[in-house]
N, C-alpha and C positions, 0 to 999 in steps of 0.2 A: 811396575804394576804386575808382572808376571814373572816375579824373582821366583817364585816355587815353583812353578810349575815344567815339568820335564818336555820333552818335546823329539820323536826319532822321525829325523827327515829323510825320504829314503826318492829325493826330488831329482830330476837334472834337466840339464837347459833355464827357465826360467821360470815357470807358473808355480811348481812347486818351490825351486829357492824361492822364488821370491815372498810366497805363503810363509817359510819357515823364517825368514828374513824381517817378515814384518810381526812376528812374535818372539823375535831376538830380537829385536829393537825395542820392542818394550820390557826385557828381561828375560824371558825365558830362555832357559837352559838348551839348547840345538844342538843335538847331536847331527850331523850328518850322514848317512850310511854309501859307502860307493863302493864301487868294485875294483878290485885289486887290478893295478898296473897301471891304469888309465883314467879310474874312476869320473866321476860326473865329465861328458863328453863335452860340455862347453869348457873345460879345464883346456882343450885343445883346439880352441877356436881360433886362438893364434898359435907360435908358438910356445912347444913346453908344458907345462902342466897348470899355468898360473895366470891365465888370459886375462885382460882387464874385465871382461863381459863375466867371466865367472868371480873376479872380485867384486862387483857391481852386487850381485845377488847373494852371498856367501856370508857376506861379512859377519860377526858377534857369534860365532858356531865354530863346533870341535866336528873332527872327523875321524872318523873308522872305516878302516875299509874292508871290508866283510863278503867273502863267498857262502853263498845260500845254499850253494849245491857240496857244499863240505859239512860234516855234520858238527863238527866243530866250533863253527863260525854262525853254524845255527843254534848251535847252544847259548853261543852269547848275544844274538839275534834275541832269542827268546827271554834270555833274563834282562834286556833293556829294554824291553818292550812290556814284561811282566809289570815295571817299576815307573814306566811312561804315563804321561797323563795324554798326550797327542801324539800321534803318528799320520803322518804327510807324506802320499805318492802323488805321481803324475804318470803313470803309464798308460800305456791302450787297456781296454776293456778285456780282463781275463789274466793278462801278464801276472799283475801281483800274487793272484792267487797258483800261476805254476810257480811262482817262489815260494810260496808257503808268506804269502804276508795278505792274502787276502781279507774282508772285513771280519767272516766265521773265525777263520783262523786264529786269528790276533786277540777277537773277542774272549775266545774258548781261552787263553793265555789272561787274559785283562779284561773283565767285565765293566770295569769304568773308564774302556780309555774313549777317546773322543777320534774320533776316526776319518780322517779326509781325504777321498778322492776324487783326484782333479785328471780329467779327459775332452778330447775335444768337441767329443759331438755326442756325451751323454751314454751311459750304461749300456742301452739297447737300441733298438732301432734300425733303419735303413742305412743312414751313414757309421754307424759302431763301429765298423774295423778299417773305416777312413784313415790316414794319418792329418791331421793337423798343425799349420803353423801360423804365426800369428797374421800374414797374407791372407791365408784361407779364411780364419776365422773374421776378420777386418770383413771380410767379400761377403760371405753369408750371410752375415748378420744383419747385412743392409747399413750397418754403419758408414762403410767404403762406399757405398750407396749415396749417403749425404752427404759425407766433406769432401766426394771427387769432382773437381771442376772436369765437365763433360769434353769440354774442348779440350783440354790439354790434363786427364787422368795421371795422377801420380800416386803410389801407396805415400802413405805417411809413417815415418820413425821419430824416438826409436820404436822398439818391437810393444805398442799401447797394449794392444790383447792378450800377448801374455803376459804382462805387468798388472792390467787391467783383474785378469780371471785369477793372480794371483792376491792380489790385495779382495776379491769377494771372498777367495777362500780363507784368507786371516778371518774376515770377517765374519764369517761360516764359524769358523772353529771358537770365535769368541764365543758366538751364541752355542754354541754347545758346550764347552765350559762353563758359562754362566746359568744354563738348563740345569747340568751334572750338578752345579752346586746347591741347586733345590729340589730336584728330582732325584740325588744318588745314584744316577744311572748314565752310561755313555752314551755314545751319539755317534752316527754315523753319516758325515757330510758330503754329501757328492756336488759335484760344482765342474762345468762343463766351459769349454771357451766361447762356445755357441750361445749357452744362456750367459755367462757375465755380459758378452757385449752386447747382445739385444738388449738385455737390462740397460745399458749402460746410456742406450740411446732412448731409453722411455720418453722421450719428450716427442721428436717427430713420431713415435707410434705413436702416442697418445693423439698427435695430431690428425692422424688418420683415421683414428677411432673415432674421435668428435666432431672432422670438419670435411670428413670422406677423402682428406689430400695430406699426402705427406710433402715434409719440405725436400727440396733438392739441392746442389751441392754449393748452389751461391745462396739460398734461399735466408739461411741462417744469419749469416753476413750483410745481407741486405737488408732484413727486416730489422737489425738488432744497429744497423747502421755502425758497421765495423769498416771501416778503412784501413790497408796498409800502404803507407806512403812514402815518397821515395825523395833524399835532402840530395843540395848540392853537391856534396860528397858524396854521394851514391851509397848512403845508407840508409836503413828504412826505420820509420815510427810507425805507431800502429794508436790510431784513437779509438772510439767508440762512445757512440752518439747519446745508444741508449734511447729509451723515452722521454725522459723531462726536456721540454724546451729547454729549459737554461743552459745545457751542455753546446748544445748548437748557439746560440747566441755566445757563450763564451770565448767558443771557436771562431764565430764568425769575428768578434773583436780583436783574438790573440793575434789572427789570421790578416786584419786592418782589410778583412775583403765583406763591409757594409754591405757592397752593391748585391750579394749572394741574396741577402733576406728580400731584396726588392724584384731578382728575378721569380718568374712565376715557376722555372723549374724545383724550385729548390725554399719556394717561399712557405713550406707548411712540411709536418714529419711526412705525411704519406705522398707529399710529391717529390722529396727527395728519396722516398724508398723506390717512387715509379721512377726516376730517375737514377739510380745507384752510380751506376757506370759513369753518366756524365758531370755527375757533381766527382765523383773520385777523379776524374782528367781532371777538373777545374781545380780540386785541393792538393793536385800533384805540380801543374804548374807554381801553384805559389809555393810549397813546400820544396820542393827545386830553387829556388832562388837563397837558401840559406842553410847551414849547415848542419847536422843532427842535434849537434852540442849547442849552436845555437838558438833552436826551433824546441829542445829541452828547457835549455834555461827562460825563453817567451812561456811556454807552456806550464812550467811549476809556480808563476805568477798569474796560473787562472784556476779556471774550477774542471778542468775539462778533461777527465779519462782517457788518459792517454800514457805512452810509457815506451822508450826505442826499442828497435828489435836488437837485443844484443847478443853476442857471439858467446859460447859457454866460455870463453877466457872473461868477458867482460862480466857475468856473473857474479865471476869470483871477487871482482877491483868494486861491486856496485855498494854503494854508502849504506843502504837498508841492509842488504845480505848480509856487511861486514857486521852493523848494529844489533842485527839477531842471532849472530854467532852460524849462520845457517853453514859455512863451510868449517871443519875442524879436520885436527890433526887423527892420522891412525896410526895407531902403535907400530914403530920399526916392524918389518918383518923380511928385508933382502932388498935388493937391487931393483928387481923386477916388479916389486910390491909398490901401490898407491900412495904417496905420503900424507893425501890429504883424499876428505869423502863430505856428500852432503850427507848433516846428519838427520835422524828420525823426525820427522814433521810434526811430531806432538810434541807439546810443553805440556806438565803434568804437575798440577799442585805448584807452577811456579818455577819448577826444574824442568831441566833439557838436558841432552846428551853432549858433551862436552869432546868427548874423546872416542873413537871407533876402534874393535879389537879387527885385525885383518881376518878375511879369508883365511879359512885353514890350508896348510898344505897337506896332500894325500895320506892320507893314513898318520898325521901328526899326532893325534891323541888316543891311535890303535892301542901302542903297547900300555898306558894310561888305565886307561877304561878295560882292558881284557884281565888285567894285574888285578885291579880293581873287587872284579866279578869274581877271579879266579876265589881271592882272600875273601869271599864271603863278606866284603863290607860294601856292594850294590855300586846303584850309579855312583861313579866316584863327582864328587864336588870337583866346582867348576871353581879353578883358581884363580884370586887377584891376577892382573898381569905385573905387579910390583913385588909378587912372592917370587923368592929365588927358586921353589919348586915349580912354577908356572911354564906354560910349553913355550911361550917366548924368551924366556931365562936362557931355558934349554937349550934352545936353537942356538943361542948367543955366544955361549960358552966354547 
């Protein structure tokens, strides 16, 4: 869907890959911009250059690695950026612009580009020269607010908030691409990790807003009747009750525990919510007595929302996953490299993404793209990975 359209990600750590990532997954062209030696620093979050957590966020993108402060590299800075349709930072407030890549700057260069910045705690303001991480923003925003069980407080992974504040910023840059294509004119996106995750929790605000009280960290769980439960093997399922009777009636059947509907705790939805706790002891005793695979296979012969908690190896072996193609292969690219990714969550007209290009490596597509600009024929085209000119040909060789 966004085979034309060009893209200079100038992101690292997560919120911006991840932005640039989820407009590579639908086609666009992603350059990545890093800095010489080291470039994007979660490259080094393990050892080496090639960390799983920067293949996570990288994938379907070419990389250059480019000093700003060489007038050189800003030459070539400026004519991919002249020919860009989006350009993508995540720095603190101010940084881009002592590079020379701020919104004026880039604009003056590209009057149509679509322009995104992503920062923790918004342009201006009291907190502005804060650093942010996806903890902080989790705490702020009052999200960590609602899912932390009081008694026993634990952040939750992986890292939602910058994944989170990464996937608005996709969403940011659609809408200003789809603006620019009726208006002719760019757009300039800013998107903070403070507002995605307040956004993200709109519902207990809204609840505040309307009923003067917000929910707390069981509140969700209890009102929505979510259980997690624990089999004789010491693995856990996870139902969810939901509103309609019938789900509880069909649990109370799967379950052969009739006498449930006749106790007065548990005999109506809002006495099992003022009950929560004690009905989950009572569905943990029976659910102990059989095993997950067993307590699955009783439960896919009812009506009843429910599904085991499984470990990311069991994702991959699960019959739906396998049936939606949802894991696939990624093009060889060394030792070190992923062999296999989840692909892109959208089917489109019917299609899906079959095969994933790897994470670039540092400066893989530098000499590429600088040759490219040098000859006067612009961004160079992004090649098949089946062409023997292509940059995993090359590597191969």
């Amino acid at each position: 869907m966004l085979k034309n359209i060009k893209v200079v990600e100038q992101g690292t750590f997560i919120t911006g890959p991840c932005a640039g990532m989820m407009l590579a997954d639908l086609g666009a062209d992603v350059i990545k911009v890093e800095s010489p030696g080291s470039g994007d620093p979660y490259r080094t979050y393990q050892e080496g250059l090639y960390s799983p957590h920067f293949q996570a966020y990288n994938r379907n993108k070419r990389s250059i690695a480019l000093n700003l402060k060489e007038e050189d590299d800003k030459e070539v800075f400026r004519q991919m950026i002249a020919e860009a349709d989006v350009f993508i930072q995540n720095f603190r407030p101010g940084a881009a612009e002592r590079l020379g890549a701020g919104y004026e700057q880039l604009k003056a260069i590209n009057p149509n580009i679509v322009y995104c910045s992503i920062n923790g705690f918004g342009p201006d303001g009291p907190y502005r020269d804060r650093p942010s991480y996806d903890s902080v923003a989790q705490a702020l925003s009052g999200f960590l607010g609602i899912v932390t069980d009081r008694e026993n407080p634990r952040f939750l992974g992986p890292a939602l908030a910058d994944a989170i504040t990464g996937i608005y910023a996709a969403y940011g840059i659609l809408g200003g691409l789809v603006s620019r294509g009726s208006s002719g004119k760019g757009a300039l996106i800013e998107v903070s990790m403070l507002e995605a995750m307040t956004h993200f929790a709109i519902e207990p605000f809204t609840a505040l807003f309307a009923l003067g009280a917000a929910p707390k960290g069981l509140d969700r769980p209890r009102l929505a009747q979510a259980h997690i439960l624990r089999t004789k093997d010491d693995k856990l399922v996870a139902i969810h009750l939901s509103s309609p009777e019938k789900f509880w009636n069909q649990l109370v059947e799967s379950l052969d525990a009739g006498w449930m509907q006749d106790d007065e705790r548990f005999s109506t939805r809002l006495a099992r919510i003022d009950n929560y706790e004690a009905l989950g002891e009572e569905l943990n005793k029976i659910t102990k007595t059989k095993t997950r695979d067993e307590w699955t296979a009783i439960m896919e012969g009812s009506d009843v929302p429910f599904a085991p908690i499984n470990e990311v190896e069991e994702v991959v072996e699960d019959p739906q996953v396998k049936h939606m193609g949802l894991i696939v292969d990624v093009e060889p690219d060394g030792e070190d490299a992923a062999d296999r990714a989840v692909r892109p969550a959208v089917t489109a007209n019917g299609s899906r993404a079959t095969s994933i290009r790897p994470a670039p490596r540092l400066d893989a597509d530098g000499a590429a793209i600088r040759a490219s600009l040098a000859e006067g024929k612009g961004w160079p085209a992004l090649q098949p990975t089946n062409d023997p000119t292509s940059r995993q040909a090359e590597e191969s060789v």
